[in-house]
C-alpha positions as CSV (number, residue, x, y, z in Angstrom):
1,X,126.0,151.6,177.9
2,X,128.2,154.6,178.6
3,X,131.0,152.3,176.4
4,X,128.4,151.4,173.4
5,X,127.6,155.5,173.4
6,X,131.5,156.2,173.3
7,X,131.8,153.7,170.3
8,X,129.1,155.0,168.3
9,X,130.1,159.0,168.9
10,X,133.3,157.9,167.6
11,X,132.4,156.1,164.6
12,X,130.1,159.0,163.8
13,X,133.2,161.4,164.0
14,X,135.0,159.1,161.6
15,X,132.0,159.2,159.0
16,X,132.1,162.9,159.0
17,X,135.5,163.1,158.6
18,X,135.2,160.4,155.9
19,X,132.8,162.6,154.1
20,X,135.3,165.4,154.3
21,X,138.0,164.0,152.8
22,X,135.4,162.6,149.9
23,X,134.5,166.7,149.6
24,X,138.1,167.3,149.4
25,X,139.2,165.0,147.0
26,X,135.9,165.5,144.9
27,X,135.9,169.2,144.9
28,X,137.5,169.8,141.5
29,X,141.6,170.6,140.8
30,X,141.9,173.5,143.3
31,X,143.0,171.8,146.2
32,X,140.0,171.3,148.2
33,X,139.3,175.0,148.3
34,X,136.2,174.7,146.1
35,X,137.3,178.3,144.6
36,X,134.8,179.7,142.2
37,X,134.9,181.9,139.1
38,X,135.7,185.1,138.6
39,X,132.5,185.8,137.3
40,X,130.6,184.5,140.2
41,X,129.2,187.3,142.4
42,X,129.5,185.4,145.5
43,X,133.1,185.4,144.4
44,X,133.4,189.0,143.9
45,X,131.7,189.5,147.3
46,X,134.3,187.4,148.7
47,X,137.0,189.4,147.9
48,X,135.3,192.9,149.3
49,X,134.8,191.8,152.3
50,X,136.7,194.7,154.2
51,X,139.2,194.0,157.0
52,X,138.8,194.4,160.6
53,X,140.3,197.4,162.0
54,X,144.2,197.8,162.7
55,X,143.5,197.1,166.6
56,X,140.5,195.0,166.4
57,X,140.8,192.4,169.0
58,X,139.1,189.6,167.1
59,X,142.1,190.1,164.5
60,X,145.8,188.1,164.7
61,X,148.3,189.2,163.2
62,X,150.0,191.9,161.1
63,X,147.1,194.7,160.0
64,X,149.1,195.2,156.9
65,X,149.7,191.5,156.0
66,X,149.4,190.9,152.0
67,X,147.0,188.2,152.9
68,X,143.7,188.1,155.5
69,X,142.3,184.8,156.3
70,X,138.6,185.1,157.5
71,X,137.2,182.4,159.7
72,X,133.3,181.5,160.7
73,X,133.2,179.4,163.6
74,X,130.9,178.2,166.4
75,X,132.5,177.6,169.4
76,X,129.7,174.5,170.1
77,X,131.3,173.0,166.9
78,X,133.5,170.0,167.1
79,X,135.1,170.4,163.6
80,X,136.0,174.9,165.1
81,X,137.8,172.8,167.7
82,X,139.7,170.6,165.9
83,X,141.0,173.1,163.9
84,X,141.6,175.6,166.3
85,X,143.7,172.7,168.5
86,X,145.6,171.7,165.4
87,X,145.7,173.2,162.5
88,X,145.4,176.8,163.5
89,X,148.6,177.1,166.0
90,X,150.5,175.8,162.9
91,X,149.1,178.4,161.0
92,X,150.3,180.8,163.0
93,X,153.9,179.8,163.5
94,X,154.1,179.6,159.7
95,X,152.3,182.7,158.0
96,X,151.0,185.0,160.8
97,X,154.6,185.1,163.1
98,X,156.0,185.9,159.5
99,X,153.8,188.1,159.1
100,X,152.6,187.5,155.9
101,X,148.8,186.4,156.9
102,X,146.4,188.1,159.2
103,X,143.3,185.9,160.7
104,X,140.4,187.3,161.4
105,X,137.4,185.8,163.1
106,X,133.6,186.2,162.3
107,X,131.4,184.4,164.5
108,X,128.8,182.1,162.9
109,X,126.7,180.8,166.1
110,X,124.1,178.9,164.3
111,X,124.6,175.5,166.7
112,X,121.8,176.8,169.2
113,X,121.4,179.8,171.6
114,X,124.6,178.5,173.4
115,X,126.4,179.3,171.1
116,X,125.0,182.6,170.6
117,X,125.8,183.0,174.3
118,X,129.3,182.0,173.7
119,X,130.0,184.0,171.0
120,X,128.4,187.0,173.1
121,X,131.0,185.8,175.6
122,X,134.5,185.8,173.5
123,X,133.3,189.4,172.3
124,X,133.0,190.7,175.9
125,X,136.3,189.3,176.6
126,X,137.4,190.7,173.4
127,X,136.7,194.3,175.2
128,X,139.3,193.7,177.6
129,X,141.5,193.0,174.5
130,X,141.7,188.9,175.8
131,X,139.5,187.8,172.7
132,X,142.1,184.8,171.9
133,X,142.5,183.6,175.4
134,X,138.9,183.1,175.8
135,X,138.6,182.2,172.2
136,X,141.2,179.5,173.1
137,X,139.6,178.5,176.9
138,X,136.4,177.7,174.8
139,X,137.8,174.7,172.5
140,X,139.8,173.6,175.2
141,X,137.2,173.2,177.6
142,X,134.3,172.6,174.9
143,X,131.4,171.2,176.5
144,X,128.6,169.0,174.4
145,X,126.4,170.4,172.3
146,X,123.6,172.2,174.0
147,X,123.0,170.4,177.0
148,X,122.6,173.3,179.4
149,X,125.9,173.3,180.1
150,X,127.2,176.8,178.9
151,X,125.2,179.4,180.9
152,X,126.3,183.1,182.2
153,X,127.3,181.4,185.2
154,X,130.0,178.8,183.6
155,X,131.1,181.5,181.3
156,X,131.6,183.8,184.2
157,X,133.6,181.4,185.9
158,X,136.1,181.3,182.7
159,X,136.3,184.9,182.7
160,X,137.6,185.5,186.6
161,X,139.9,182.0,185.8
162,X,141.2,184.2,183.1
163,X,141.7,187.2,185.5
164,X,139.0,189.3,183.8
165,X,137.3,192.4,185.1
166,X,133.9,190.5,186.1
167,X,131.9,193.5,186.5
168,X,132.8,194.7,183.2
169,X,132.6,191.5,181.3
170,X,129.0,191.3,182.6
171,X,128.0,194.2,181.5
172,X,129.4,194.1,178.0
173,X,127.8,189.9,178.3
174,X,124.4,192.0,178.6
175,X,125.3,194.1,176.1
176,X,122.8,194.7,173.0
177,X,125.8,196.1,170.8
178,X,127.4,192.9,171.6
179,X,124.4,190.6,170.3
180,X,124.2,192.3,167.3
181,X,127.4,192.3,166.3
182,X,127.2,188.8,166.8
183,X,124.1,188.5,164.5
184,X,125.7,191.1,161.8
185,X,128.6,188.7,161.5
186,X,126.4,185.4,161.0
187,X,124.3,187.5,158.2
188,X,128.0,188.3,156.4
189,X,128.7,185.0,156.1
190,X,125.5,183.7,154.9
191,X,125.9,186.4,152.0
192,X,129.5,185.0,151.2
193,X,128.2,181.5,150.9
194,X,128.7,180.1,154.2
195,X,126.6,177.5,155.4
196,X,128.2,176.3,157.6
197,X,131.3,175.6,160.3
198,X,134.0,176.2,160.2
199,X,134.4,178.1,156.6
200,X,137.6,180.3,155.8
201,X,137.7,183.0,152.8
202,X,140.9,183.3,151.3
203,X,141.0,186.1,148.3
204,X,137.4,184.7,146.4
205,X,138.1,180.7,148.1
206,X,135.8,179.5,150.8
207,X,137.3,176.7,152.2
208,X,134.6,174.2,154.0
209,X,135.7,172.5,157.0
210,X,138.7,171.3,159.4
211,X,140.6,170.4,156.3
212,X,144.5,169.4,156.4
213,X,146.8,172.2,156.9
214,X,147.8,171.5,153.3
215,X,144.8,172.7,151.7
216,X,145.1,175.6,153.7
217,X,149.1,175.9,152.7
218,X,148.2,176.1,149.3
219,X,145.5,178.3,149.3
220,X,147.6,180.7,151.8
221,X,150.5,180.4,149.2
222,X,148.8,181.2,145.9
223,X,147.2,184.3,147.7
224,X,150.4,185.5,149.0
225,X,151.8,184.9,145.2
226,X,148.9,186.6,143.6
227,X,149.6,189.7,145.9
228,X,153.0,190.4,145.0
């Protein structure tokens, strides 16, 4: 049984994947980026979204860096992982090292209250400036989809394996400020068009999915030509 499960969770993974590379193939000449109009609003609200502070912890990368690539994602979500395990490091090592790109994360914890928990989580670790370890701890160790696995307890556990303060990142867990800023960035995304995980804005381009680090490549390139 365990077997027949394994079989059909994969081939469900392969469908959605399938789908996505329909989406990308389908979604007019722009590379899979599915970049609107300069007259669309949503568009325009895309590219006003402001930058996170100079020494905002969720932020990687130079704070002056011609380019700013702003991700939604759910650390529940499969398709966050995959990215975050491939094509992000490569990313990285290509544009943000360079520093010529700055990412930027928005959490967009619509999965289940686990997530929300999670995402509470990262941003208490974020106060101890170790957002990206614990970002990176999450998707390594992802556990299924709300199963009652991820609890206070478990995430906890990652903090002190992470050598954490675990008084303080209880209290900033319990922290209301931390919830809402949670919520706050969930309700920017929806505004931008983002329906779902993971999205990336890029200049006025939402980008939909754990697309291949070409799409991405292209989209990174005609920003950074556009700002010189």
């Amino acid at each position: 049984m365990n077997r027949t499960r394994t079989f059909v969770g994969a081939g469900l993974v392969l469908v959605v994947l399938a789908v996505l590379a329909v989406v990308t193939l389908t979604s007019s000449r722009d590379g899979g980026t599915g970049a609107p109009t300069s007259q669309d609003p949503v568009a325009q609200a895309r590219l006003a979204v402001p930058r996170r502070a100079a020494d905002d912890p969720l932020a990687l990368g130079r704070p002056d860096a011609p380019v700013v690539i702003t991700e939604w994602g759910d650390f529940q979500c499969p398709f966050c992982r995959l990215y975050a395990t491939t094509t992000e490091p490569e990313l990285i090592r290509q544009y943000v090292d360079s520093g010529q790109v700055r990412i930027e994360w928005h959490d967009f914890a619509y999965l289940g209250p686990e997530s929300v928990l999670q995402a509470r989580a990262a941003r208490a670790a974020a106060r101890q400036d170790r957002f990206w370890d614990f970002h990176a701890a999450l998707y390594r160790d992802q556990r299924p989809e709300n199963r009652g696995e991820v609890t206070e307890a478990t995430l906890t556990d990652e903090a002190a394996q992470l050598g954490l303060d675990v008084a303080r990142f209880r209290a900033d867990l319990a922290d209301p400020a931390v919830a809402q800023a949670v919520a706050d960035d969930q309700a920017l995304g929806s505004r931008l068009g983002v329906g779902g995980v993971p999205s990336f804005v890029v200049g006025d381009q939402l980008i939909f999915g754990a697309q291949p680090l070409p799409t991405f490549q292209r989209a990174l390139d005609t920003a950074l030509a556009t700002s010189r």
